[in-house]
N, C-alpha and C positions, 0 to 999 in steps of 0.2 A: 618668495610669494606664498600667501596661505590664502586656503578658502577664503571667500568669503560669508559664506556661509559657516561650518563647521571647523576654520583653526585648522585643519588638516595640512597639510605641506608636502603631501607626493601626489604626484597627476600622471595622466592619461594622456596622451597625444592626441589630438586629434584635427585640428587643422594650422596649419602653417602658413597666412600669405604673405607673408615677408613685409614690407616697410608701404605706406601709404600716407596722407592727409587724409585729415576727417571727410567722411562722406559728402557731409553740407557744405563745407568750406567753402563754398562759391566765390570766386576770384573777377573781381573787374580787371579790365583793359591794362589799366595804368600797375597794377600789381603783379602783371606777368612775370616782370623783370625782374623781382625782388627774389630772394628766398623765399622757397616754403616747407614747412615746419612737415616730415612725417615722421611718424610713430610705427611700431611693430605693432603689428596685428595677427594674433596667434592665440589660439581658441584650446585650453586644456581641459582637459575633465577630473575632476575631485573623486581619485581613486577611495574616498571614505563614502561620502555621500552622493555623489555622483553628479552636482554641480557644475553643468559646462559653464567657461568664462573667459573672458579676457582680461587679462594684468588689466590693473587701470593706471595704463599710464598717461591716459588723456583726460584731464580732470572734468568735472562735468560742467563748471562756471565757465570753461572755455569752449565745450561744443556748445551748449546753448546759451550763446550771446545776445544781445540785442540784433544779431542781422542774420537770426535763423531765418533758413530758406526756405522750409520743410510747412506748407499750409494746408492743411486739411481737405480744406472745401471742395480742391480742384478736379476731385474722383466723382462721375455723378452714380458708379458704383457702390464706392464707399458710401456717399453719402445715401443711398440707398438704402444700404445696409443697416447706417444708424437710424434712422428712420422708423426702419422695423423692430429693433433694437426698442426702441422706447416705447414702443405700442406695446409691445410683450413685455415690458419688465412694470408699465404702470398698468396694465391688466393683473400681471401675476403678483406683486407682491403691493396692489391697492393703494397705487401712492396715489395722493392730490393734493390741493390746498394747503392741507397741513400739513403735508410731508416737506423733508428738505432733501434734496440731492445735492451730492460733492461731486464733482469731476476732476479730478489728477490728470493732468498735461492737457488741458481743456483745449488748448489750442485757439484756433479760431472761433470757438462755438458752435463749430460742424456737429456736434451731437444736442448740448445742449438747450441749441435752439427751439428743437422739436417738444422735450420735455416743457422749456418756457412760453411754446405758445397753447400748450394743454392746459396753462395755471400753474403749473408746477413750480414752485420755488426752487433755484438753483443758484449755487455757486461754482468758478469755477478756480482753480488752482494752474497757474502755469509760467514755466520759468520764464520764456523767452517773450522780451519786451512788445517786439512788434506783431508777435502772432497774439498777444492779449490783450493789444490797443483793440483789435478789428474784432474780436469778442463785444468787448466794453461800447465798440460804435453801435451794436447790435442789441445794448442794454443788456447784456449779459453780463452781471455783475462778475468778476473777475480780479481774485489776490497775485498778485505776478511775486512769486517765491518759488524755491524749490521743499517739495510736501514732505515729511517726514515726523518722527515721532516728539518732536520738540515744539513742532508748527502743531500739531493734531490737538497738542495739550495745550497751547497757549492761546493758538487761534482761530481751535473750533473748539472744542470743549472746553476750553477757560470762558469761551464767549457764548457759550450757551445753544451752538450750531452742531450738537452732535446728527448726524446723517442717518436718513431711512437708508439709504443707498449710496453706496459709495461705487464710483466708477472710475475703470483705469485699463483705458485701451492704449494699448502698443506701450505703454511704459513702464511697468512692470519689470520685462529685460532691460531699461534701461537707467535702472537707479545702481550705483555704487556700493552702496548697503542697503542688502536686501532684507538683512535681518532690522533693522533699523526704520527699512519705508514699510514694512510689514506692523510692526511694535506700533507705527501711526495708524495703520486702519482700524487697529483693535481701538486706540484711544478714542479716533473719530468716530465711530462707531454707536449708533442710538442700541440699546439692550435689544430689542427685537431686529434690527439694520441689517441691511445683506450687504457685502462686497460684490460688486462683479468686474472682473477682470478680462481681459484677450491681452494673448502674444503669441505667438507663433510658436508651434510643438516643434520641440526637438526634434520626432521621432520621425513628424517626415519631411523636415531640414535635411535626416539623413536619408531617408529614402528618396530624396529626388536631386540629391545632392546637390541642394541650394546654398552653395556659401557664398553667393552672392548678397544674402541676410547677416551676412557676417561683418560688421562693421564696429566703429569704437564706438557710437552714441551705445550698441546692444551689450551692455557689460555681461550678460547672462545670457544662455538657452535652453529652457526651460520643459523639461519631463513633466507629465502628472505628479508622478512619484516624489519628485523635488518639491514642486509646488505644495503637496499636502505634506511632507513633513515639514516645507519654511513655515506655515502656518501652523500648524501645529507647537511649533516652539515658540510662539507669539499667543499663544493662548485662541486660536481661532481653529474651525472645524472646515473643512473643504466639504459642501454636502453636494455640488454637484455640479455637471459639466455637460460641453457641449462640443462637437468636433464642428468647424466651419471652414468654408473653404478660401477664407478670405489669406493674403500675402502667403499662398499655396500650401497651407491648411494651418491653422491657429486652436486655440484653446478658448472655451471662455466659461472660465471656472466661480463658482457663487459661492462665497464662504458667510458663517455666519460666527456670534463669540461661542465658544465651546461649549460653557452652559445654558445656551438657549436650546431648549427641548425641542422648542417647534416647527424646527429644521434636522429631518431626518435625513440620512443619505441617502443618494439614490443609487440606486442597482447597476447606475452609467460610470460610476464612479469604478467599482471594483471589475469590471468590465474594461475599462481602458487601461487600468494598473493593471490586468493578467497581461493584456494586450503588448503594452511597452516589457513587460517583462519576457512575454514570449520571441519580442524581436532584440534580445539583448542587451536593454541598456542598463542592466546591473550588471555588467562584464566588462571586458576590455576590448574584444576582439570585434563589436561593431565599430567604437571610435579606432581604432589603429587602422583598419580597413579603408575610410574615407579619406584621406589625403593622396593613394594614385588615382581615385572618382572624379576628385578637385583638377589635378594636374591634365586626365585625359582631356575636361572639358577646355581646360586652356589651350592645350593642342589644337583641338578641335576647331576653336574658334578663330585661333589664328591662321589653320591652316585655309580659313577660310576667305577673310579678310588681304591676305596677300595671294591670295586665287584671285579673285576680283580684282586688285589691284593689276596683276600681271594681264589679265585680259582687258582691260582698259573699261571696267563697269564699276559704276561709282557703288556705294555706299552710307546713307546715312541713318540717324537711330532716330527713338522716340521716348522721350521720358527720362529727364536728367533728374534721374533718382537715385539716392544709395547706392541700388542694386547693381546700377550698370556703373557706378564709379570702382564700386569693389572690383567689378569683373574686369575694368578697362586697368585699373592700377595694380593688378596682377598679372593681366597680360603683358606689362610690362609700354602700353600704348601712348605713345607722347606727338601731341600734335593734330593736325587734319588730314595727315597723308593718307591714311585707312578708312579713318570715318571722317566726312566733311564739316558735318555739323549733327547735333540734338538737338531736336524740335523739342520744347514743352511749353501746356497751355497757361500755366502761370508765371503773369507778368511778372512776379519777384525772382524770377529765373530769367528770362530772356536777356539778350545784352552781355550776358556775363559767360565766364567760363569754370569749367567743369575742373574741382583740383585734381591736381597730378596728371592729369592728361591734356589737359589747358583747350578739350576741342571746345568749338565757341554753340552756345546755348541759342537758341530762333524758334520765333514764335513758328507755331504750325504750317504757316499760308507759305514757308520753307519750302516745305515739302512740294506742293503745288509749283513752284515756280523754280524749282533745282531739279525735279523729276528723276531722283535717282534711282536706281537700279534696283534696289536692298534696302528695305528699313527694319532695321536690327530694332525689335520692341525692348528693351531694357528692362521696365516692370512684366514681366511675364506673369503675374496673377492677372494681370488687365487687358488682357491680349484680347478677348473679344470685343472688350468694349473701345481701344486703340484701333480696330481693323475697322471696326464698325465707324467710327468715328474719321478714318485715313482710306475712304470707300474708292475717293477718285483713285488713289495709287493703282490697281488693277487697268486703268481705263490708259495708261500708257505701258501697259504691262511690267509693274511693277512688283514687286515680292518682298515679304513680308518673314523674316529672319528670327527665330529666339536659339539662345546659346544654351538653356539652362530647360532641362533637368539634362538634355544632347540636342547636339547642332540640331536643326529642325529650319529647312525653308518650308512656309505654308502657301 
């Protein structure tokens, strides 16, 4: 294995969970029975540059298929968020009419809905078939490829759509070549054009020892410090950043081409690179530390799970997301004996079950009518707006469960 970044070939240890199925993989009824395909899943760091990642040994034409599970919309947090999102980036850097927007993994149209009811012109970019039909129903014009530095040149700047604004939430950790989907934003890029990007900080993936973010769609985990020198080697400048709280605290960094003057850095910048420098992640001794973090929390969770079990108090979760598929296929969980079932509110989930651990996926009104004991929230960034949302459970005294950053009943 070498970087992918930097050609380098000696790594850093840093998290281990042993063998899994892609997070998304969602499995119908009739596919139980069959084989299913897992992959190692094991997180190193690039003792040159400092690069956290995983081998890809899960290629990316096969996690984002035509029967991606993974839809945007269903957060009305998230969708909050981009909301505010576009009010602030077409205030601050004057887009309208004539400007154009790109979106990278556009999804649904969950963001760019709001820019296209302001007049804004937009495109979006997005691999997986059926999350860019539901864009397209929405008139949201939509290229279903996957974006990189060959697409940038031939089918926005061959065609004349160089971008004010280039947007790329949550996928940034999840492209294969990074130095490569970077090489495109410079291409796409209009002479005056900003990049803005989120993915979730390394820094406090380690501080709150969330490796439940750890999955195969995230080939990368991404430092400031990474990020301004991937850009950097691509000809672009990182001039400046923001710390959010969103998938339990993310980045969202604004790059602009290296010779444009008119993008100073800001003061936030070198302020967050002392920051990650003061808490060690140019060293070794923060990633070798995190894997007995990882391990306690699995203890933890399990010791919990067959507590409940042995006292005869059921169990079930909320949010058949990545996050709780990492943490259920490391805990080693197969079946409904533990947890009965996950609730989650989108239809392209429900019916189905969760890979590697096969428990069965149900709509919300679940909850309501199995009245279990424990509902383990899984997306633990969304945990006010799941309680808030799961109000009745308290009203048969019910209690409300996260495994991650430690056990925690609320």
């Amino acid at each position: 294995m070498k970087c992918r970044h930097c050609g380098n070939d000696s790594f850093i240890p840093f998290a281990d969970l042993q063998t899994c199925p892609p997070s998304n993989a969602m499995l119908d009824a009739a596919a139980l029975g069959a084989p299913e395909v897992y992959y190692p899943l094991v997180v190193t760091v690039c003792d040159a540059c400092f690069l956290a990642q995983v081998d890809e040994l899960k290629k990316a034409v096969e996690i984002f298929d035509a029967d991606y599970t993974y839809f945007s919309s269903y957060s009305s947090s998230w969708l909050d968020h981009c909301r505010t999102f576009a009010e602030a980036a077409t205030a601050r850097f004057g887009l309208g009419p004539r400007s154009q927007i790109v979106e990278i993994a556009s999804n649904d149209g969950y963001l760019l809905q709001y820019f296209r009811a302001a007049g804004i012109p937009v495109l979006g970019v997005e691999p997986t078939a059926n999350t860019a039909a539901v864009a397209q129903a929405k008139g949201i014009e939509t290229i279903v490829d996957f974006f990189g530095h060959d697409f940038a040149r031939d089918r926005l700047a061959g065609a004349g759509r160089l971008a004010d604004l280039i947007i790329g939430n949550n996928v940034y950790a999840h492209v294969p070549d990074i130095n490569d989907f970077t090489a495109g934003l410079k291409a796409a890029l209009a002479p005056r054009g900003v990049v803005s990007l989120e993915f979730p900080h390394l820094l406090r993936l380690i501080e709150s020892t969330q490796f439940d973010t750890i999955y195969h769609e995230h080939f990368s985990y991404l430092s400031l410090a990474v990020t301004a020198r991937i850009f950097e080697g691509q000809g672009l400048k990182l001039f400046d950043v923001e710390q959010l709280p969103t998938h339990g605290g993310s980045l969202r960094v604004f790059g602009a081409h290296r010779e444009d003057e008119s993008r100073t850095v800001s003061p936030a910048v070198a302020a967050l690179l002392a920051e990650e420098q003061a808490a060690g992640l140019g060293g070794r001794a923060v990633y070798e530390a995190f894997q007995p973090r990882v391990d306690r929390i699995r203890a933890d969770f399990l010791a919990f799970l067959l507590e409940q079990r042995r006292a005869g108090r059921t169990v079930a979760a909320y949010g058949a997301a990545a996050k709780g598929n990492t943490l259920l296929n490391y805990c080693g969980i197969k079946g409904a004996e533990l947890i009965r079932f996950v609730a989650d509110l989108s239809p392209h989930k429900q019916g189905r079950f969760l890979p590697g651990s096969h428990i069965p996926v149900l709509p919300p009104s679940a909850i309501d009518a199995q009245r279990p004991d424990y509902v383990v929230i899984f997306p633990w960034n969304l945990t006010e707006e799941v309680m808030a949302q799961l109000a009745n459970v308290r009203g048969w005294g019910g209690r409300f469960v996260v495994a991650i950053p430690a056990l925690t009943v609320l």
